[in-house]
C-alpha positions in Angstrom: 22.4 37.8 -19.5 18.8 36.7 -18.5 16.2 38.5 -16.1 15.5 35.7 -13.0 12.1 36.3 -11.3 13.9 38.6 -8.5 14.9 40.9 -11.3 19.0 40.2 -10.7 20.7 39.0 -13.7 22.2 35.5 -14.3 24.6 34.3 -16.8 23.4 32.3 -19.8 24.9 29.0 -20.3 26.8 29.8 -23.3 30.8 30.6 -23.8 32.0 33.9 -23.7 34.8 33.3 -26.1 36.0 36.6 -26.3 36.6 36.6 -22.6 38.0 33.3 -22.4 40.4 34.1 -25.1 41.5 37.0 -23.3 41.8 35.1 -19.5 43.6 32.4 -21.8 46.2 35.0 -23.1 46.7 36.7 -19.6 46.9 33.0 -18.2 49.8 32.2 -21.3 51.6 35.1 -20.8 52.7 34.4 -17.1 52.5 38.1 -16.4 49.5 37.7 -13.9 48.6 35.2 -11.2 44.7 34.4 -12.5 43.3 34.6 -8.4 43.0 38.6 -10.0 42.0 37.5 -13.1 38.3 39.2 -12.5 39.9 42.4 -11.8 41.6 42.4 -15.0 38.6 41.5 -17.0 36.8 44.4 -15.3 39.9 46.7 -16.7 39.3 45.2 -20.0 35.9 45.4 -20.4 34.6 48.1 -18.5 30.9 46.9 -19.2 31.4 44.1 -16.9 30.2 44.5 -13.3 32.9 42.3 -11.0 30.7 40.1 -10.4 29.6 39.1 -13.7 33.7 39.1 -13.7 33.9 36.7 -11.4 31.4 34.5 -12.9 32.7 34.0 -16.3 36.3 33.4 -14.4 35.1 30.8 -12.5 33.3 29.2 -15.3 36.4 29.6 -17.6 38.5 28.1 -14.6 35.8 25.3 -14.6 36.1 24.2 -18.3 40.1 25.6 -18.8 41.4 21.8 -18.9 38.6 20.5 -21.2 39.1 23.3 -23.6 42.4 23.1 -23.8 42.6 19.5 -24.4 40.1 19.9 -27.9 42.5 22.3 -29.0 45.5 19.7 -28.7 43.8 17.0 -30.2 
């Protein structure tokens, strides 16, 4: 995480592997429909505000295909 001028906090560009591995394991298991998929990141890891939640799930939703096509190839 990185200060902006207004003093909220954005999300740095970067991968947050262990939190993708996690949504991808939740995803695999079938257990869970990912639409709560923040909810049970925030359950996880308690250090996560939802929203910050909700951002890494919709960037993991936004690069799931493209990550798991370099793992297949």
């Amino acid at each position: 995480m990185t200060a902006s001028r207004s003093g909220t906090r954005m999300r740095s560009l970067a991968p947050d592997s262990e939190y993708f591995a996690f949504l991808d394991a939740l995803r695999d298991s079938g257990e869970v429909n990912t639409v709560l998929a923040a909810t049970y990141l925030v359950r996880e890891f308690p250090n996560l505000r939802a929203e910050e939640a909700r951002a890494i799930c919709a960037d993991w939703r936004a690069t799931y295909h493209e990550r798991r096509t370099r793992l297949v190839h």
